[in-house]
NUKOL-909285 format. One line per field, with one value per residue: residue in three letters; residue number from 1; z, y, x of N, C-alpha, C, O, CB in turn. Coordinates in Angstrom, 3 decimals. Each point is the difference from the previous one (the first is absolute). Last residue first. Glycine has a CB too. Example, Ala and Ser with C-alpha at 12.3 -4.5 7.8 and 13.67 -1.06 7.14 Angstrom:
# NUKOL-909285
type SER,ALA;
seq 2,1;
nw 7.080,2.075;
nv -2.250,-5.092;
nu 12.850,-0.894;
caw 0.060,0.000;
cav 1.190,1.190;
cau 0.820,-0.890;
cw 0.730,0.000;
cv 1.090,1.200;
cu -0.770,0.900;
ow 0.169,0.665;
ov 1.108,-0.019;
ou 0.509,1.036;
cbw -2.314,0.581;
cbv -1.736,-1.154;
cbu 0.675,-2.928;
# end
This chain:
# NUKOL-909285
type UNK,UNK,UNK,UNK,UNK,UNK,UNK,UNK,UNK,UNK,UNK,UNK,UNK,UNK,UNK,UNK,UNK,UNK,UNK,UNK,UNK,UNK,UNK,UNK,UNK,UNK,UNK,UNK,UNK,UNK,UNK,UNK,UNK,UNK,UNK,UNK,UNK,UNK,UNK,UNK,UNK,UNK,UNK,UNK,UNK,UNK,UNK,UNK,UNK,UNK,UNK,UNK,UNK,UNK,UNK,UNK,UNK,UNK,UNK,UNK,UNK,UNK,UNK,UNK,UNK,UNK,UNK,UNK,UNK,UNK,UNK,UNK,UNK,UNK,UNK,UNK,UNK,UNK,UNK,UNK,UNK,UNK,UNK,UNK,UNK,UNK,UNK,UNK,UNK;
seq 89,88,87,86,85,84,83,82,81,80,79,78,77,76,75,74,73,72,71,70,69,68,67,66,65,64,63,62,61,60,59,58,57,56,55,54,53,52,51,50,49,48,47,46,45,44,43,42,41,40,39,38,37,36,35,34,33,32,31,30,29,28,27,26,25,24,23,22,21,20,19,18,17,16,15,14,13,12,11,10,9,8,7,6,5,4,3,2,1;
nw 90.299,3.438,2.892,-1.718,1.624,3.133,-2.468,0.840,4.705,1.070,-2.628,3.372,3.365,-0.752,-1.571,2.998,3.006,-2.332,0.620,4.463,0.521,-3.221,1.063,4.944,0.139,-2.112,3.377,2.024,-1.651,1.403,4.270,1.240,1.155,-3.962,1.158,-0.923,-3.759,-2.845,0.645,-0.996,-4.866,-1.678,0.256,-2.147,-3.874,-0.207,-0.036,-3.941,-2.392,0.470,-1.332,-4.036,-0.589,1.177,-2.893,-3.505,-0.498,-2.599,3.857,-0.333,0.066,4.034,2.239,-1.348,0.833,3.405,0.522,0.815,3.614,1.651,0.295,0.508,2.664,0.985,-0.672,3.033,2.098,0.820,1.613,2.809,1.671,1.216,2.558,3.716,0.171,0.241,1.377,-0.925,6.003;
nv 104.747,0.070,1.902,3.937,-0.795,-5.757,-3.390,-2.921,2.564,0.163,-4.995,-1.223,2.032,-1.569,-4.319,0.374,0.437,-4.070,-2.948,1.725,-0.193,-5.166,-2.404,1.652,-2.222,-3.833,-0.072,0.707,-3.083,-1.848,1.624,0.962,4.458,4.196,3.327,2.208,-3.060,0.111,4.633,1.344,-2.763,1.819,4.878,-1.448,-1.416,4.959,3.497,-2.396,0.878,5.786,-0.016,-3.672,3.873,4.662,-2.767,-1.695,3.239,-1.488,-0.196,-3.593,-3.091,3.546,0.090,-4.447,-0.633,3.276,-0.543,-4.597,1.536,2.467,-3.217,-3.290,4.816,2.029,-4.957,0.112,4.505,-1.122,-3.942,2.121,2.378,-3.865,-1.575,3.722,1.342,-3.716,0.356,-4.227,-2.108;
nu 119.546,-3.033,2.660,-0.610,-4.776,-0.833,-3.481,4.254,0.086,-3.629,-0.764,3.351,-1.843,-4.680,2.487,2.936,-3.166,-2.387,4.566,1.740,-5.207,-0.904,3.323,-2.855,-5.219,1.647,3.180,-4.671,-2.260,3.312,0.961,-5.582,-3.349,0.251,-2.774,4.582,2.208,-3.945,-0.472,4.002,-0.565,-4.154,2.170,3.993,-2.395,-2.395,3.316,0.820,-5.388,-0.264,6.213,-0.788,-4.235,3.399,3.752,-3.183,-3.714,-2.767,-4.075,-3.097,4.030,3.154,-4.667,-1.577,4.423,0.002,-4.817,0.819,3.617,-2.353,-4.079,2.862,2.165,-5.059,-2.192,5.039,-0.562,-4.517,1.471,3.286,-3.364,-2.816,4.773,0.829,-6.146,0.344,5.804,4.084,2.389;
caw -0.730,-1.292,0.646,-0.757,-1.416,0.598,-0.506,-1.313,-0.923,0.060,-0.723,-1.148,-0.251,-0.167,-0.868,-1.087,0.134,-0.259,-1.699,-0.602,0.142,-0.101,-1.402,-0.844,0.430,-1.183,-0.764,0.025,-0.261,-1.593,-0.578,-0.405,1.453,0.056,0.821,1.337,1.264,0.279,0.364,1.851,0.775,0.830,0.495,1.583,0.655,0.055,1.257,1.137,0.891,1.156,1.686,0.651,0.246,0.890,1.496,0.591,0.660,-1.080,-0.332,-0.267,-1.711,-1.125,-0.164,-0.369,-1.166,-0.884,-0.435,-1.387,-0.803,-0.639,-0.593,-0.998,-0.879,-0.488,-1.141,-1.095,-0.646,-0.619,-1.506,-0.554,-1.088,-1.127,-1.249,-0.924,-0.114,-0.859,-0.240,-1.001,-0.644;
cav 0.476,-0.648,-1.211,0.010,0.308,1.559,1.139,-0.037,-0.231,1.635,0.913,-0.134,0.555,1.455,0.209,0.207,1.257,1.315,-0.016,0.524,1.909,0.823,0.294,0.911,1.324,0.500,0.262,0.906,0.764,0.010,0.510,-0.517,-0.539,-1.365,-0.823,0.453,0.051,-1.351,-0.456,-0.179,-0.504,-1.406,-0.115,0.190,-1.052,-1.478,0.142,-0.679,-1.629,-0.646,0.708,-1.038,-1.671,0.249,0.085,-0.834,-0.091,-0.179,0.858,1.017,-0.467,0.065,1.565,0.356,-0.690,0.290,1.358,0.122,-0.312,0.471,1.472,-1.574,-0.578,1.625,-0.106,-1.082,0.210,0.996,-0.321,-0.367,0.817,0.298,-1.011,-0.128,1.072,-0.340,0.184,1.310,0.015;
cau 0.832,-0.759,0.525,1.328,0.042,0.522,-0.824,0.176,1.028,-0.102,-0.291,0.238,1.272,-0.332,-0.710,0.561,0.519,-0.891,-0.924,0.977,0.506,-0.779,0.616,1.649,-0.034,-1.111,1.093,1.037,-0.217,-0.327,0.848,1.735,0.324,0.855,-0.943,-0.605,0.661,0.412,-1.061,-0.148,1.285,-0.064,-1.080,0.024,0.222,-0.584,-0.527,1.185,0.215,-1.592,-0.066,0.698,-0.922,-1.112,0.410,0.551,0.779,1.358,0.980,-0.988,-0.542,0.589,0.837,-1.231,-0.268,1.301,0.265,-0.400,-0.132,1.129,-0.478,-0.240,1.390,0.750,-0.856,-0.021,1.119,0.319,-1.013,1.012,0.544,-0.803,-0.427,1.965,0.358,-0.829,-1.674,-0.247,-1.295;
cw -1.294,-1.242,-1.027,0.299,-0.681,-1.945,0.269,-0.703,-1.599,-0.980,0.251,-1.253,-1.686,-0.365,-0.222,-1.364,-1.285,-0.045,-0.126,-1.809,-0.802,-0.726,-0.668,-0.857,-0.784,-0.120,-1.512,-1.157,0.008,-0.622,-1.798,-0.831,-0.050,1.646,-0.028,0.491,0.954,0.848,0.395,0.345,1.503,0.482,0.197,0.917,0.947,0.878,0.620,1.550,1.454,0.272,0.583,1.378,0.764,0.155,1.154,1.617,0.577,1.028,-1.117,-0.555,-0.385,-1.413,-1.289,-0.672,-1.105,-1.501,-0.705,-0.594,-1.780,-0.932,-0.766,-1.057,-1.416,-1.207,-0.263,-1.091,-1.077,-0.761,-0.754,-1.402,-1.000,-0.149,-0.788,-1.609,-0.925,-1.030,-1.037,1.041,-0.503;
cv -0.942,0.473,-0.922,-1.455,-0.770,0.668,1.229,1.208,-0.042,0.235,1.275,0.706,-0.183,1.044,1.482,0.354,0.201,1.352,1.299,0.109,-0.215,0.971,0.619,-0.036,0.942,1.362,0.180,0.314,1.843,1.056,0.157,0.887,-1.358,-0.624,-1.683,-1.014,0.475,0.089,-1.432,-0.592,0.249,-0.413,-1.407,0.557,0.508,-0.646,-0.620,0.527,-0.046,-1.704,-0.544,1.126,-0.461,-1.692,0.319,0.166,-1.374,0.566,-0.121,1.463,1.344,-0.575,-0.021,1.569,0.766,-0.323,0.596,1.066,-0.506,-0.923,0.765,1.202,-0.501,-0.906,1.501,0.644,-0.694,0.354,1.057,-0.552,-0.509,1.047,0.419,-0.442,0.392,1.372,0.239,0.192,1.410;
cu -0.040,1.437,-0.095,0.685,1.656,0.831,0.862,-1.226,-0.299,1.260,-0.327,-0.934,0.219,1.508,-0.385,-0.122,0.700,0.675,-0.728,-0.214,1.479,0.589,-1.470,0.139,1.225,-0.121,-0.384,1.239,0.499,-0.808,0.152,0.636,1.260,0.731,0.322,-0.985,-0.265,1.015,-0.061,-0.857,0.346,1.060,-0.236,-0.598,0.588,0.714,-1.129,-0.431,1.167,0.491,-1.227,0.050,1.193,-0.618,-0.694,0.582,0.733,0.758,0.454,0.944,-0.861,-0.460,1.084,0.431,-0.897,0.004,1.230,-0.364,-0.632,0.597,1.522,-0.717,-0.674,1.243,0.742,-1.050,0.245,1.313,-0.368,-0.640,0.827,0.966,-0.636,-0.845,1.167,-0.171,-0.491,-1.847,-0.303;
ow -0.951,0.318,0.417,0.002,-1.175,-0.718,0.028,-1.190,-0.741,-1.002,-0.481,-1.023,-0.774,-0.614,-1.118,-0.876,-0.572,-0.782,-0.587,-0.758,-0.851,-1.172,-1.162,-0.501,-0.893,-1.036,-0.873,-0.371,-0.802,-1.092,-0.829,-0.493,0.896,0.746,0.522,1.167,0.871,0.622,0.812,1.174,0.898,0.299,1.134,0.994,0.951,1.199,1.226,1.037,1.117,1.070,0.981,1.004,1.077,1.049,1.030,0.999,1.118,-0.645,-1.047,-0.931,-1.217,-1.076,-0.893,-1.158,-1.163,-0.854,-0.899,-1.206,-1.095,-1.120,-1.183,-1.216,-0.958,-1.229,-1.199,-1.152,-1.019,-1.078,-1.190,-1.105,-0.853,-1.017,-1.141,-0.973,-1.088,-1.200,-1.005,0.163,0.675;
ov 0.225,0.994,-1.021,-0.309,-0.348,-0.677,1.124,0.315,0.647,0.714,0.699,0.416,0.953,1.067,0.510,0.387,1.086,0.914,0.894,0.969,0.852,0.289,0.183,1.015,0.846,0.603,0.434,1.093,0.915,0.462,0.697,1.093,-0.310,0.567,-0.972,0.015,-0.054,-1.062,-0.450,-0.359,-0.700,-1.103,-0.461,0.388,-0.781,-0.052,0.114,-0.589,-0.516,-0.605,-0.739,-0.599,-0.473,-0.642,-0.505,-0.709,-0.315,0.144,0.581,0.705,0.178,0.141,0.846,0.389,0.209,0.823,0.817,-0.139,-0.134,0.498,0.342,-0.102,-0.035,0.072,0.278,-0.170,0.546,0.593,-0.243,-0.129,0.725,0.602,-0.460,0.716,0.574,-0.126,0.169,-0.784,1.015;
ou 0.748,0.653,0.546,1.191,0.122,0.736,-0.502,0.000,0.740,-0.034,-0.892,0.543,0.093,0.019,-0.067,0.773,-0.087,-0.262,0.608,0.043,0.257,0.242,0.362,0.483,0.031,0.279,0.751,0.429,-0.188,0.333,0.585,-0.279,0.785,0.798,-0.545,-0.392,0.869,-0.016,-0.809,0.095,0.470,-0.460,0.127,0.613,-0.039,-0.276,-0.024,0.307,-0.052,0.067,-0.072,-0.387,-0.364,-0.039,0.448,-0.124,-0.408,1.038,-0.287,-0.388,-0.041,0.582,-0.052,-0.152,0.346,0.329,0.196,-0.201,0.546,0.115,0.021,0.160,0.772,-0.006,0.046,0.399,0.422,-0.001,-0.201,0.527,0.512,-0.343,0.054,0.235,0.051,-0.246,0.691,-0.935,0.167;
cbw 2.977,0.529,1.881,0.239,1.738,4.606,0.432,1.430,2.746,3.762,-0.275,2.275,3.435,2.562,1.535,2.228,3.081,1.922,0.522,3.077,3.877,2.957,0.921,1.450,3.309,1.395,2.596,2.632,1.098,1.342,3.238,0.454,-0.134,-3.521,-1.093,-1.782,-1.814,-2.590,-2.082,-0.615,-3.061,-1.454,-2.025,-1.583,-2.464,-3.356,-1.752,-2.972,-3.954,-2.599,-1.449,-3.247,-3.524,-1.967,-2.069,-3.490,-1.048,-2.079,2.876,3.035,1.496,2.793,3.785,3.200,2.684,2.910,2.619,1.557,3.458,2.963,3.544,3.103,3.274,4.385,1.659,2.882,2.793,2.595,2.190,3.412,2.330,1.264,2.124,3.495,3.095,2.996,2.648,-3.717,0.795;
cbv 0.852,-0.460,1.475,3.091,3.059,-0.347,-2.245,-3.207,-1.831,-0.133,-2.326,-2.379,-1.574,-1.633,-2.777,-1.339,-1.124,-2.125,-3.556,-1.944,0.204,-0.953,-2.410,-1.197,-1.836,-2.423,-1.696,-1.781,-3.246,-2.717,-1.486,-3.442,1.019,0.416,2.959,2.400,-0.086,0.195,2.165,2.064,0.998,0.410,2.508,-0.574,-0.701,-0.114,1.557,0.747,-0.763,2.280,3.162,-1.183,-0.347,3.611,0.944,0.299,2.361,0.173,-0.458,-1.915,-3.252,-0.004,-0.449,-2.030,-2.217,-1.297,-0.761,-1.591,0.578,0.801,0.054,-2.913,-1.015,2.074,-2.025,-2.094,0.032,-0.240,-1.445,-0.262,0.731,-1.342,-1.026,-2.403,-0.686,-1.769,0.510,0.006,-2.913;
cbu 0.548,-4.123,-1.173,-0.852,-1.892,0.279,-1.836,1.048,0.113,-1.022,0.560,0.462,0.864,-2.322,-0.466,-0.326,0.259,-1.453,-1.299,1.357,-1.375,-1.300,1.862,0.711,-1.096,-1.627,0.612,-1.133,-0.988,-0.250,0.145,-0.176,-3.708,-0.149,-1.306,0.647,0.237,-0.632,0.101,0.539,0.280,-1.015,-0.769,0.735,0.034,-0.421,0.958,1.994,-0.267,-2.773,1.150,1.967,-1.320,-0.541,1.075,0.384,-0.777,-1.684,0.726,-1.527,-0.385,0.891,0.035,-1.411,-0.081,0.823,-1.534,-0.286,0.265,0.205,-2.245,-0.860,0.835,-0.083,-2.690,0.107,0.229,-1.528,-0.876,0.913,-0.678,-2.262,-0.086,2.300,-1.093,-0.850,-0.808,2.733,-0.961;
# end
């Protein structure tokens, strides 16, 4: 059993992730940065992803959790990767 405590941080975390995600968004239509909007997102979804694996009590949910963070992490890799000056050609 999740305490009630464990639950209001975990609802913090969720409204921090859903802030990075549509900030992310929001960041690349107001810029024209594509790659900053895709880092704030991909760190979103692994923000929501721990967030869904620290208060997930199945397995289903959990495995939502992982592919979260693994998605998100690829997402931030990939547009560190492609903002880096000589990566683009």
């Amino acid at each position: 059993m999740i305490s009630t405590k464990a639950l209001s941080g975990a609802k913090m975390l969720r409204w921090s992730a859903v802030l990075l995600l549509i900030g992310g968004l929001l960041l690349g239509l107001l810029s024209g940065s594509l790659g900053l909007a895709a880092l704030a997102f991909g760190f979103g979804a692994v923000h929501l992803g721990l967030g869904q694996l620290w208060v997930s009590e199945d397995r289903g949910g959990r495995l939502i959790g992982f592919t979260l963070v693994l998605v998100g992490a690829f997402t931030v890799i990939d547009a560190a990767i492609w903002m880096l000056p000589g990566a683009v050609s």
